[in-house]
C-alpha positions as CSV (number, residue, x, y, z in Angstrom):
1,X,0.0,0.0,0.0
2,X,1.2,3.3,-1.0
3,X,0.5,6.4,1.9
4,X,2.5,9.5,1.4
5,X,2.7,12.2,4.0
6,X,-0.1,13.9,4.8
7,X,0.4,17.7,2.4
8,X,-2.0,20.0,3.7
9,X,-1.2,22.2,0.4
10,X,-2.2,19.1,-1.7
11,X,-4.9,18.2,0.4
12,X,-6.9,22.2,0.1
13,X,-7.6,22.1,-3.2
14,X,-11.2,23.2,-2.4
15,X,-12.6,26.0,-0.1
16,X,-14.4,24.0,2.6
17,X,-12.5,20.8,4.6
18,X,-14.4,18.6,6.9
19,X,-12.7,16.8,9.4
20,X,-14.3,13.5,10.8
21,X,-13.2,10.6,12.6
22,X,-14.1,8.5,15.7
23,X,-13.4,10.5,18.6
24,X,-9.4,10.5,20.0
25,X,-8.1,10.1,17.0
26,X,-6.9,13.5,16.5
27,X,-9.2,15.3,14.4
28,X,-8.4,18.6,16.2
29,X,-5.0,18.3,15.9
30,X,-4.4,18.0,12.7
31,X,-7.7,20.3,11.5
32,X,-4.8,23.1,13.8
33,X,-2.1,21.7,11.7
34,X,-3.5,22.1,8.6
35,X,-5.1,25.3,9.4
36,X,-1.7,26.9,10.6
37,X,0.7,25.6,8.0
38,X,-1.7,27.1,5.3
39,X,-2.1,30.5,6.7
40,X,2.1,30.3,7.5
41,X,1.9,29.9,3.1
42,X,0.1,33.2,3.4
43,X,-3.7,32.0,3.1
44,X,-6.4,33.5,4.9
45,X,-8.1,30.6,6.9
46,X,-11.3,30.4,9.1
47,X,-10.7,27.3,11.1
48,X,-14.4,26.3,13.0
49,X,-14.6,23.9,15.6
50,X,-18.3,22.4,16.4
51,X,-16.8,19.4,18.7
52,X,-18.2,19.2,22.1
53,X,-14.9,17.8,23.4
54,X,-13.0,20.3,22.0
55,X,-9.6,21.4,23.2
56,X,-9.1,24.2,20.4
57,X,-8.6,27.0,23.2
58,X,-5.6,25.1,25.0
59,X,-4.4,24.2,21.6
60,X,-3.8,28.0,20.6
61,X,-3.7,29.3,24.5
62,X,-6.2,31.9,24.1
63,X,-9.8,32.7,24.9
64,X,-11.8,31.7,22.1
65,X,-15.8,32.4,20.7
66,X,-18.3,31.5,18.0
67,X,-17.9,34.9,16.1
68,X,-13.9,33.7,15.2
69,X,-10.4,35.5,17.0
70,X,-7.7,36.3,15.1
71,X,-4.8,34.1,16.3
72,X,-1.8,36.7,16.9
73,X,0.8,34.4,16.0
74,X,-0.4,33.0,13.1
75,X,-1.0,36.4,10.2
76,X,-4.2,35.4,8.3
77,X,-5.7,32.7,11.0
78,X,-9.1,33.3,12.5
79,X,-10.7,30.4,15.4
80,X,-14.2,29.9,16.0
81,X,-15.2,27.9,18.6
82,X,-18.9,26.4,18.7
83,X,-20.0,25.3,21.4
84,X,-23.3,22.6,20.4
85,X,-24.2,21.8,24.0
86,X,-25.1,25.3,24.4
87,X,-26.7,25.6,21.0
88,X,-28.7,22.1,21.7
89,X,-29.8,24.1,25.1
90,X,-30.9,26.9,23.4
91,X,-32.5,25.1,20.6
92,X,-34.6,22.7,23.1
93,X,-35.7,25.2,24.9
94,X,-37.2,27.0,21.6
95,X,-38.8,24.2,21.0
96,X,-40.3,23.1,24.2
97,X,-41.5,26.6,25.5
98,X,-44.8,26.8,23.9
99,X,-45.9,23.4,24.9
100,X,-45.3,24.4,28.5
101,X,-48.5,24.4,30.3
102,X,-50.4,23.3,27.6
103,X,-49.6,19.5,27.9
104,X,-48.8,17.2,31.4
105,X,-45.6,17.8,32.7
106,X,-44.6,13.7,32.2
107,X,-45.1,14.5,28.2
108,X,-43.0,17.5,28.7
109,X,-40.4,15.4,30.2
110,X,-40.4,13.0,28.0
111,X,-40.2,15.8,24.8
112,X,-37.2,17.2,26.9
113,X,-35.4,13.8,26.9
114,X,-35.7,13.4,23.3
115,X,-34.2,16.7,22.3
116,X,-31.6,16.0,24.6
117,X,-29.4,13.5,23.1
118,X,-26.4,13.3,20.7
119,X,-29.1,13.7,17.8
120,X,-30.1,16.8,19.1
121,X,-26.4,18.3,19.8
122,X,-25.3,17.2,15.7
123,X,-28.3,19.2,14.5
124,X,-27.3,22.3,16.8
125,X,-23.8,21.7,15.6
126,X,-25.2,21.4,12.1
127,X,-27.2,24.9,12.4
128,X,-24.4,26.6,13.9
129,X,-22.0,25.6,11.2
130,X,-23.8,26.0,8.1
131,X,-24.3,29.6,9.2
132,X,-20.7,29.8,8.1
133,X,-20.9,27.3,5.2
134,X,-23.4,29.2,3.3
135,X,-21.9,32.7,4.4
136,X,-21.4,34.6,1.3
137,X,-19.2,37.1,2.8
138,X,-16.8,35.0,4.6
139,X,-16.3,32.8,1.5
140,X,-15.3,36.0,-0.6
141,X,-12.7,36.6,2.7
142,X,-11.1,33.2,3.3
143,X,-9.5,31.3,0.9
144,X,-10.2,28.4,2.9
145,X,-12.9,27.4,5.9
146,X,-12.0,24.4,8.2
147,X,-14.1,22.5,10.0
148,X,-13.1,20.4,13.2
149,X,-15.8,17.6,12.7
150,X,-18.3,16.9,9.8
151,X,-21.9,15.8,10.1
152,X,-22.6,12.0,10.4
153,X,-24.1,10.4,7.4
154,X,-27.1,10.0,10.1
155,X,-27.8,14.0,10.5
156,X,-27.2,14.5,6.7
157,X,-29.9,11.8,5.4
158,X,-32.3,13.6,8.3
159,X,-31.8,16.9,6.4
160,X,-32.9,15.4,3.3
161,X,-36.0,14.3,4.4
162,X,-39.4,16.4,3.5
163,X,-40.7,14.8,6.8
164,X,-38.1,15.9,8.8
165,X,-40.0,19.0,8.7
166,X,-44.0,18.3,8.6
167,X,-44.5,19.0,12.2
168,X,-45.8,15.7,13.0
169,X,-43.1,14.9,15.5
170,X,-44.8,17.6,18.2
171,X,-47.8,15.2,18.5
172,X,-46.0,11.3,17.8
173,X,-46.1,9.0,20.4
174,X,-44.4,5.8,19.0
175,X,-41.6,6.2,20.7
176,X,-38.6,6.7,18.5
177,X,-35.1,8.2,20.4
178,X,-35.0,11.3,18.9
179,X,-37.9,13.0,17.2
180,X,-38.3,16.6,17.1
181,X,-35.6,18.1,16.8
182,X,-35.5,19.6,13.3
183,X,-39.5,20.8,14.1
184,X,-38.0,24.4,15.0
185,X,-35.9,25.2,12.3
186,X,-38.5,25.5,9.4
187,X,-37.3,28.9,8.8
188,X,-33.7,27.9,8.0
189,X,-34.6,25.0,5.4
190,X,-33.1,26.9,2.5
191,X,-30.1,27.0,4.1
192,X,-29.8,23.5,5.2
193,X,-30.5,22.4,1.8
194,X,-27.8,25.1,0.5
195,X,-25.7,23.4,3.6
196,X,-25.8,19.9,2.2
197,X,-25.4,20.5,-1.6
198,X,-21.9,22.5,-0.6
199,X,-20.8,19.4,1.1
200,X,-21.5,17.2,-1.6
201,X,-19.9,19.2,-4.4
202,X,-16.1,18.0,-4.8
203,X,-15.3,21.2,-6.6
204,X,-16.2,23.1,-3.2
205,X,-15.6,20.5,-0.6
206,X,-13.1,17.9,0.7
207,X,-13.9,15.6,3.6
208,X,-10.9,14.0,5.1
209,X,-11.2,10.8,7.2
210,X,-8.6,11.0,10.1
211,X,-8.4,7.3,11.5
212,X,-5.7,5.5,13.7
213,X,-3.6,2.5,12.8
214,X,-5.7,0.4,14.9
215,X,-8.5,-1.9,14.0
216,X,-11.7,-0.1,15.7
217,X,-10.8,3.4,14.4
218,X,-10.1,2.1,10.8
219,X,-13.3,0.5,10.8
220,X,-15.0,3.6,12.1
221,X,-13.4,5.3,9.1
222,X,-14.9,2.6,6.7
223,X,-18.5,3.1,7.9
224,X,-18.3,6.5,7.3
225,X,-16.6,6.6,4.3
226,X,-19.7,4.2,3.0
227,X,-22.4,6.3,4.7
228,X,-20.7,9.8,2.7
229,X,-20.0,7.8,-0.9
230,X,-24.1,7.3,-0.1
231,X,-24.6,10.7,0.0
232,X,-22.7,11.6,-3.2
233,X,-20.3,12.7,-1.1
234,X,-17.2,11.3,-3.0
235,X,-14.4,13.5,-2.4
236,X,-12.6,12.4,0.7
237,X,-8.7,11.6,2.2
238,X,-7.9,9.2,4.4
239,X,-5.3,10.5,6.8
240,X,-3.5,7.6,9.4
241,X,-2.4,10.0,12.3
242,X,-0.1,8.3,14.8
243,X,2.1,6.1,12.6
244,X,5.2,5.0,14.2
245,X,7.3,5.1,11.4
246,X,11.0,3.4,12.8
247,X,11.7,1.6,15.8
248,X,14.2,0.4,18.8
249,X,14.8,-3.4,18.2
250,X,15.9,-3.8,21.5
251,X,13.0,-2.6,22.8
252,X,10.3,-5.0,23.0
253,X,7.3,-2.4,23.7
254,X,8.2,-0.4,20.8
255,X,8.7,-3.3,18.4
256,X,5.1,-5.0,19.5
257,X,3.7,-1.4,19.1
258,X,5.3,-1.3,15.5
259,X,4.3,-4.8,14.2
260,X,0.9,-4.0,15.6
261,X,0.5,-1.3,13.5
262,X,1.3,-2.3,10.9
263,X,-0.6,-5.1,10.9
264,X,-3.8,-3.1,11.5
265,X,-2.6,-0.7,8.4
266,X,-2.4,-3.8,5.8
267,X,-5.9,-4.6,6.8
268,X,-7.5,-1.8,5.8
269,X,-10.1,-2.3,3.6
270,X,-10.1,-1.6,0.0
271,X,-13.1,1.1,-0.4
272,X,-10.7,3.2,1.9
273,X,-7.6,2.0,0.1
274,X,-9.4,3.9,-3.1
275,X,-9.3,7.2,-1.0
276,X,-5.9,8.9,-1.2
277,X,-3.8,7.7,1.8
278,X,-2.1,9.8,3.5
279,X,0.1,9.5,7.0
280,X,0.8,11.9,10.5
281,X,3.6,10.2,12.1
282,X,3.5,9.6,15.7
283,X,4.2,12.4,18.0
284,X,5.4,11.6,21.6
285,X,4.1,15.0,23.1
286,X,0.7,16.4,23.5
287,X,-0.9,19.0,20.2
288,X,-1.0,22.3,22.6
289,X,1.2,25.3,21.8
290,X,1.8,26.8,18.5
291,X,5.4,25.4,18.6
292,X,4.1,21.6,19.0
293,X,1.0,22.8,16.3
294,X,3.6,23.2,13.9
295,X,6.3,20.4,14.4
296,X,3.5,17.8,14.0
297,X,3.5,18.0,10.2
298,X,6.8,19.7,10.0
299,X,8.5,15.6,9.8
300,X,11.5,16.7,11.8
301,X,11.8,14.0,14.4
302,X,11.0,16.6,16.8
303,X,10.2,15.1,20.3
304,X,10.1,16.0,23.9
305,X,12.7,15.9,25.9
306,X,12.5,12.9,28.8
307,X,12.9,13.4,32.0
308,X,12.8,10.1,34.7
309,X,9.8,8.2,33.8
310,X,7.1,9.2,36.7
311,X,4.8,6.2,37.3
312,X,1.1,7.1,38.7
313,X,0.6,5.9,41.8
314,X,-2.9,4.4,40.9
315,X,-4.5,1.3,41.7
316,X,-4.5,-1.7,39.8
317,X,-7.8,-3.8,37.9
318,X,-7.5,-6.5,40.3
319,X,-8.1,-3.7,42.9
320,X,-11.5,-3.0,41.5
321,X,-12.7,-6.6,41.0
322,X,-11.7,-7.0,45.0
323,X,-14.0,-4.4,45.6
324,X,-17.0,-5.5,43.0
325,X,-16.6,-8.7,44.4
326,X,-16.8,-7.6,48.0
327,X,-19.5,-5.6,47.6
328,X,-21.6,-8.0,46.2
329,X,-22.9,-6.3,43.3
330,X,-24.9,-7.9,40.6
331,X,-24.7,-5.6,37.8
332,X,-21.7,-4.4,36.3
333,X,-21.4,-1.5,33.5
334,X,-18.3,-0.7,31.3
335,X,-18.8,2.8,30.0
336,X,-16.8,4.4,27.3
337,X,-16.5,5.6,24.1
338,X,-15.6,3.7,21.6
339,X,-12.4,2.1,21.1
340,X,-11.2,2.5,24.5
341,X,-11.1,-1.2,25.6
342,X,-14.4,-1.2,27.0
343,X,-15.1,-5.1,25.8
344,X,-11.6,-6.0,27.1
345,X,-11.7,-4.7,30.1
346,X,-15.4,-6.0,30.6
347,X,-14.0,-9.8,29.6
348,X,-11.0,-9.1,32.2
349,X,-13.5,-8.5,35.2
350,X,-15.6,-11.3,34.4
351,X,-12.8,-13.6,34.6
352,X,-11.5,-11.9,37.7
353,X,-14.4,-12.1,39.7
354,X,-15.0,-16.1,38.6
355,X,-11.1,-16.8,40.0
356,X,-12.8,-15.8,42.9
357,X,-15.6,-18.0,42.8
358,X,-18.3,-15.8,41.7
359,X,-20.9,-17.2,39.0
360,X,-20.5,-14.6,36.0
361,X,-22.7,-13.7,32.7
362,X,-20.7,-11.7,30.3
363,X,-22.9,-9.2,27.9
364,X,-21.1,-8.3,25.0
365,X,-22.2,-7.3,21.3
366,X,-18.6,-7.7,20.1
367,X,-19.0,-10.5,18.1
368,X,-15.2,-11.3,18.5
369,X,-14.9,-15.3,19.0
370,X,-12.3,-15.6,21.3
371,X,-14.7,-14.2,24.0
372,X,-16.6,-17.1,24.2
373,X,-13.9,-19.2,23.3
374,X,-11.4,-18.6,26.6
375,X,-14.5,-17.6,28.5
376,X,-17.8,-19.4,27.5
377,X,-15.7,-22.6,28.2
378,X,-14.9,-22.8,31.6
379,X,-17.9,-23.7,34.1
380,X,-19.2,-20.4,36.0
381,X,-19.0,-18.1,33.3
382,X,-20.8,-17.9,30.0
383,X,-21.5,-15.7,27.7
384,X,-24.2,-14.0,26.0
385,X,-23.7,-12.6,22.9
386,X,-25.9,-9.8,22.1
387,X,-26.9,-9.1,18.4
388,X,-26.4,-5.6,17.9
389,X,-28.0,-5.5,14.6
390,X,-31.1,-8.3,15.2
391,X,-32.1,-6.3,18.0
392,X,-32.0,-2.9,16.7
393,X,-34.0,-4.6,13.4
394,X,-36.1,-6.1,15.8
395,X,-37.2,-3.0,17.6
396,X,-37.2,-1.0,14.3
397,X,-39.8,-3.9,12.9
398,X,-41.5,-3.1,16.6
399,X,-41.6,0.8,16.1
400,X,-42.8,0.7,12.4
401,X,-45.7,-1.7,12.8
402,X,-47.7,0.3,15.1
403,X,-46.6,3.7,13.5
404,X,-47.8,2.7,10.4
405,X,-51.8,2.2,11.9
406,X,-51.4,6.1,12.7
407,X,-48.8,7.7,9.9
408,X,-48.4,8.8,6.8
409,X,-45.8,6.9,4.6
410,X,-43.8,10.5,4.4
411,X,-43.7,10.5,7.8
412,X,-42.7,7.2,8.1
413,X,-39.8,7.7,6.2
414,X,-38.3,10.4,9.2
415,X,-38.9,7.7,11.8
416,X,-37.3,4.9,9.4
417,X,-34.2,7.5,9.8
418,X,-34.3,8.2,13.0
419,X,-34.2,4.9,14.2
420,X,-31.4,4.7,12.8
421,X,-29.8,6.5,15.2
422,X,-26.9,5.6,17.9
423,X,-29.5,6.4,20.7
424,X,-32.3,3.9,19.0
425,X,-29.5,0.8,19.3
426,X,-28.8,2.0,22.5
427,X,-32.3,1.3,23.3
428,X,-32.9,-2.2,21.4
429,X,-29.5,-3.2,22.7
430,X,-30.4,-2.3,26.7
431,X,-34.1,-4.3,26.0
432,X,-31.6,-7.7,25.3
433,X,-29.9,-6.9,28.1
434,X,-32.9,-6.3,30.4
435,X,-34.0,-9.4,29.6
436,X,-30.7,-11.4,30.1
437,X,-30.5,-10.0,33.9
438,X,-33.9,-10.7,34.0
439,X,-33.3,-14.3,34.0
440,X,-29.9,-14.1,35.7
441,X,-31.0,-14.3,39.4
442,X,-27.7,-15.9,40.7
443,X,-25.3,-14.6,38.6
444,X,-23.1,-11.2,38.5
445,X,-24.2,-9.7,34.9
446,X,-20.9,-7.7,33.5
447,X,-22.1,-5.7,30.1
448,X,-19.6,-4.1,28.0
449,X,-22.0,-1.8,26.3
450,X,-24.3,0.1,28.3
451,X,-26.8,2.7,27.7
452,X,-26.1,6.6,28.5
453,X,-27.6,8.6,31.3
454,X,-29.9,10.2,28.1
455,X,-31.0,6.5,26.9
456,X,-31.5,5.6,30.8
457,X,-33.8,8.6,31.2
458,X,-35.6,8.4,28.0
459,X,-36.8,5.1,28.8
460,X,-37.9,6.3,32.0
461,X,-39.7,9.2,30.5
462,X,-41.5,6.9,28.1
463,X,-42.5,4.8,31.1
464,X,-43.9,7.4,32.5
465,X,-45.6,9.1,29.4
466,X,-47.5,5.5,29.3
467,X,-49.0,5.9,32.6
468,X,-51.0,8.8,31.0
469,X,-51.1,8.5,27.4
470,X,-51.6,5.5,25.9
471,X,-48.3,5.0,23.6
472,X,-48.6,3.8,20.1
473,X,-45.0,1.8,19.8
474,X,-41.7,1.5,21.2
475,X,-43.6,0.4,25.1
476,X,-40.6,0.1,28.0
477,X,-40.7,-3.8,28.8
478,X,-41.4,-5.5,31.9
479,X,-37.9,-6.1,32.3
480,X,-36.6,-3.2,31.7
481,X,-39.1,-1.4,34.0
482,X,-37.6,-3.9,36.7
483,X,-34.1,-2.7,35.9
484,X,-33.9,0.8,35.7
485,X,-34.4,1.3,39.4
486,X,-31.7,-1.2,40.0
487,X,-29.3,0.9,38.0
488,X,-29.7,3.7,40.6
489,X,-29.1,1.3,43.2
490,X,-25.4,2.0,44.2
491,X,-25.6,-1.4,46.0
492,X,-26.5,-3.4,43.2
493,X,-24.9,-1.6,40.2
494,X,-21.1,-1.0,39.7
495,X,-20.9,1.6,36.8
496,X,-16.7,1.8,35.8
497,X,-16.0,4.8,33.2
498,X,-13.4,3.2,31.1
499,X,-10.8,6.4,29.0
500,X,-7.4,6.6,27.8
501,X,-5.1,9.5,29.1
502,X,-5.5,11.4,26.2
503,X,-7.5,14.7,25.4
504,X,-10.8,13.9,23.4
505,X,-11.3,10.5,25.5
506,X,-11.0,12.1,28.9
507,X,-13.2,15.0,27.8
508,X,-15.7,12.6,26.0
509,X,-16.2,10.1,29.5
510,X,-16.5,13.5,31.6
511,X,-19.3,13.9,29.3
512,X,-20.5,10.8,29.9
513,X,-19.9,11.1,33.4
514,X,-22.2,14.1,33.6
515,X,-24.5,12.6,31.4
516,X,-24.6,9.5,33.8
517,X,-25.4,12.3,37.0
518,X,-28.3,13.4,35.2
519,X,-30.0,10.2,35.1
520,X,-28.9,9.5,38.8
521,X,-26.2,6.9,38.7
522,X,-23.2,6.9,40.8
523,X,-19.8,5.8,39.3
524,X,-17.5,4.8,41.6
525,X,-14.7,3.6,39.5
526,X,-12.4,5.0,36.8
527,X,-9.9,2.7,34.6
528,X,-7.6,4.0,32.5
529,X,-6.5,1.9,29.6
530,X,-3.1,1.3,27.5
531,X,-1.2,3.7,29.7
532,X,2.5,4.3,28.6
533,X,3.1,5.5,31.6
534,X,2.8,2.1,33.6
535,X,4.6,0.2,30.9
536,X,8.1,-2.0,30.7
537,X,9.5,0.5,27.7
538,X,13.2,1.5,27.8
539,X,12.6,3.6,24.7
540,X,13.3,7.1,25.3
541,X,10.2,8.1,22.6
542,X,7.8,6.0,24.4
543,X,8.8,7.3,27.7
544,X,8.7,10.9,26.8
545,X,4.6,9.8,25.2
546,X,4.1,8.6,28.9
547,X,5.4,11.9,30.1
548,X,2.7,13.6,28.2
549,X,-0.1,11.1,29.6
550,X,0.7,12.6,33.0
551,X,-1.7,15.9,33.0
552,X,-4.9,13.7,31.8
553,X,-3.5,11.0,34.3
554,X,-4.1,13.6,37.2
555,X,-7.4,15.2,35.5
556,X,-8.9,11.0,36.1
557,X,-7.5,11.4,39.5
558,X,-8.7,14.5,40.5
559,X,-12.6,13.5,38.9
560,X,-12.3,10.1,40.4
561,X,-11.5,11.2,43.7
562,X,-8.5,8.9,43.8
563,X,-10.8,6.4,42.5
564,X,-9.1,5.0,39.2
565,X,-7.0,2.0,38.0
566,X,-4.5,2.1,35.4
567,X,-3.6,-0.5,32.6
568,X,-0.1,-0.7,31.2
569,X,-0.4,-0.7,27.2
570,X,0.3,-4.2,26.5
571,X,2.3,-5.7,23.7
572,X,0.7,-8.3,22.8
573,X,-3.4,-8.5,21.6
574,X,-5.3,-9.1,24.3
575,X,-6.6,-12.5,24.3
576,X,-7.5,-15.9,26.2
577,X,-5.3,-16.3,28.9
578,X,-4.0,-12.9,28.3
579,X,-6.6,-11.2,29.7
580,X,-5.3,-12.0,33.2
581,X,-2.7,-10.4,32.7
582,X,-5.1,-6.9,32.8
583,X,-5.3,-7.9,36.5
């Protein structure tokens, strides 16, 4: 496979850039990079962020806003900073206000919880940035406008819906996660449309794909890659940030963390492979400063300089199982986004607490074999294996039948879309869970993909909208109207927050962690996964990375309340028998 370094003059050949990727993988940073080394050419650049995890004001070190600031350094370099969890405020508010009063305050609940999850923030995100999209003024003024974070192939097929903006949605019952949200926005239609054209002409736009040489980001990329090329949006880079390009033979860490990339880099598939591929090598320090902004694409070799390795003093996994195990809990939650180790670390406790004699059920939609294989076979533990996709058909099938006694078929198409939706699997994978706990009555249940606070609550607003108004689809089961109070039973649930010490994954499970407060569960525990910091390396790069782990290290610390385990990154995949060594 042939990947060049990533050009950021060769890549803005149009006056828009989108920047997506699964979160962590350093869309920010190289959406700076790019942004800096064009306007150091002389360009004029409007660099907009619309991340909710964004760390664009410690990457430049100055206060920024959703108007733009000139960046002093940087001649020709305006920020904007959008903030969608504000915008999503403001927006639900809007929309709820003149319903207040007028219907029972359980319906106004339940509205509230649908125009409060991530659906909701992409749309506010969406509004705010197409303001600048479609902004005749500053297209004539910039010679190129940057976005930190491009709209989901989800949000974009929304758009394009007529129904998406009948009004219907104010008086629908059935049940669906997150209806509503485009109902007060007639007004800006035009623009929207306008919006969406833009992004799918290739003479205007280019959408690069910023993965990781590692398998869960890569596939991330493919999925959206496929939902864009769906779109007609065809023009797009793939950019690999993070590739170790040499290594320290006598370093075993190092060479492990070599071969392992490069292994996940030959398997990437070949609708990507079609893209232009492009590379960011690995940087051992972290993407704040203006100096470090401009050494990451500068290829210099530039590194930090290492001082003595400080190891956390933090406690270990085997410290948390102790506890779970002592506590006596039945439920157990590994929370996280994506491609943080959540399933791992989920398999690890499992096997930790049946060493200590404890019959376990492992949850897990990874379909990854080797689960069940080192797991399912030993007596005391089994696993379950959840069908992500069956279950979110199923509940789709669910929704649709009894929406279709009350709808129109244009209609029907918006709720076809929004089940779609990362909060509707949320919901059709917690019902298969319900339902295995339900039946587990002498068994600790671990799960290694667990619904937010927002999913948590919806459900419990659409309980409680039943009670009053008979529902038309999409009915809270028995078993998970048993469950939901046990969540928010500290003594029977054990909810463990699982990051990496890295910006966008710490700021993403704070999220989570707040989101988790609003629905009224407690989290106790905090693990932090493939830390450099706690592992055997002699390799002067590696240690200087785990130098720059150290600040987010003491961020866990300092949230947790002392409360957080740390996992050496391993060199080896972790596997079988291998998972005891997480412990």
């Amino acid at each position: 496979m042939n990947i060049s370094l990533y050009d950021p003059a060769k890549t803005a050949s149009t006056k828009y850039l989108f920047f997506t990727g699964k979160g962590g993988v350093g869309k920010t940073s190289i959406a700076c990079a790019t942004a800096v080394a064009l306007a150091d050419a002389g360009e004029k650049i409007l660099l907009v962020s619309t991340d909710p995890a964004s760390n664009l004001q410690d990457v430049f070190g100055v206060s920024l806003n959703d108007a733009g600031v000139a960046i002093a350094e940087v001649p020709g370099l305006v920020v904007a900073n959008l903030d969608p969890l504000t915008a999503a405020a403001e927006y639900r508010e809007s929309v709820i206000g003149a319903y207040r009063g007028k219907l029972p305050d359980s319906a106004i609940q339940n509205v509230e919880e649908q125009l409060s999850g991530s659906c909701t923030v992409e749309i506010a995100a969406f509004n705010a940035f197409s303001e600048f999209l479609t902004n005749a003024e500053k297209a004539e003024k910039f010679d190129h406008i940057i976005f930190d974070t491009a709209p989901t192939g989800h949000t974009l097929r929304m758009l394009q819906l007529p129904s998406a903006w009948s009004g219907f949605i104010s008086e629908s019952k059935h049940g669906a996660s997150c209806l509503g949200q485009l109902s007060g926005l007639e007004d800006k239609k035009e623009m929207y449309k306008k919006a969406v054209h833009t992004l799918a002409d290739s003479r205007l736009t280019t959408l690069i794909l910023v993965t990781r040489p590692e398998t869960a980001p890569i596939r991330e990329a493919q999925r959206a890659s496929h939902e864009l090329e769906a779109l007609e949006i065809r023009n797009q880079v793939l950019v690999i940030n993070g590739l170790l390009e040499t290594y320290d033979v006598n370093d075993a860490v190092e060479t492990a963390l070599f071969k392992k990339q490069q292994s996940a880099v030959q398997e990437i598939p070949h609708n990507l492979v079609k893209q232009s591929v492009t590379m960011v090598p690995l940087r051992a320090y972290n993407i704040t400063g203006l100096d470090n902004v401009r050494q990451l694409l500068s290829y210099s070799g530039y590194t930090t300089a290492v001082s003595t390795l400080q190891r956390p003093d933090a406690y270990a996994l085997s410290d948390v199982v102790d506890e779970i195990e002592a506590s006596n809990k039945k439920v157990i939650f590994t929370m996280g986004k994506g491609g943080v180790g959540k399933t791992t670390i989920a398999a690890a406790i499992a096997l930790g607490l049946h060493r200590k004699g404890r019959k376990v059920r492992l949850a897990t939609t990874d379909p990854a074999d080797h689960l069940n294989l080192v797991i399912g076979q030993q007596e005391g533990i089994s696993v379950s294996h959840i069908d992500e996709k069956g279950e979110l058909k199923k509940y789709q099938e669910e929704v649709l039948t009894k929406a279709r006694q009350t709808m129109p078929e244009d209609d029907l198409e918006y709720v076809k879309e929004d089940l779609r939706s990362p909060c509707t699997q949320e919901i059709a994978v917690f019902r298969a869970f319900a339902d295995i706990v339900a039946k587990s009555r002498d068994e600790i249940v671990v799960l290694d993909t667990a619904p937010t606070g927002h999913t948590i609550l919806l459900l419990e607003s659409t309980q409680n909208y039943n009670q009053q108004i008979e529902n038309s689809g999409g009915a809270v089961s028995d078993a998970e109207k048993e469950l939901l109070p046990r969540l928010k039973d500290s003594n029977e649930t054990e909810v463990i927050i699982v990051t990496l010490a890295e910006t966008t994954p710490f700021y993403e499970a704070k999220r989570l962690l707040d989101d988790l407060k609003r629905a009224g569960l407690a989290v106790r525990w905090w693990v932090i996964n493939a830390s450099y910091s706690m592992a055997d390396t002699k390799s002067d790069f590696l240690r200087a990375k785990a130098t720059a782990e150290l600040q987010w290290i003491h961020k866990v610390d300092n949230i947790s309340d002392g409360q957080y385990a740390i996992i050496p990154w391993k060199p080896f995949e972790v596997k079988g028998e291998k998972l005891l060594e997480l412990l």
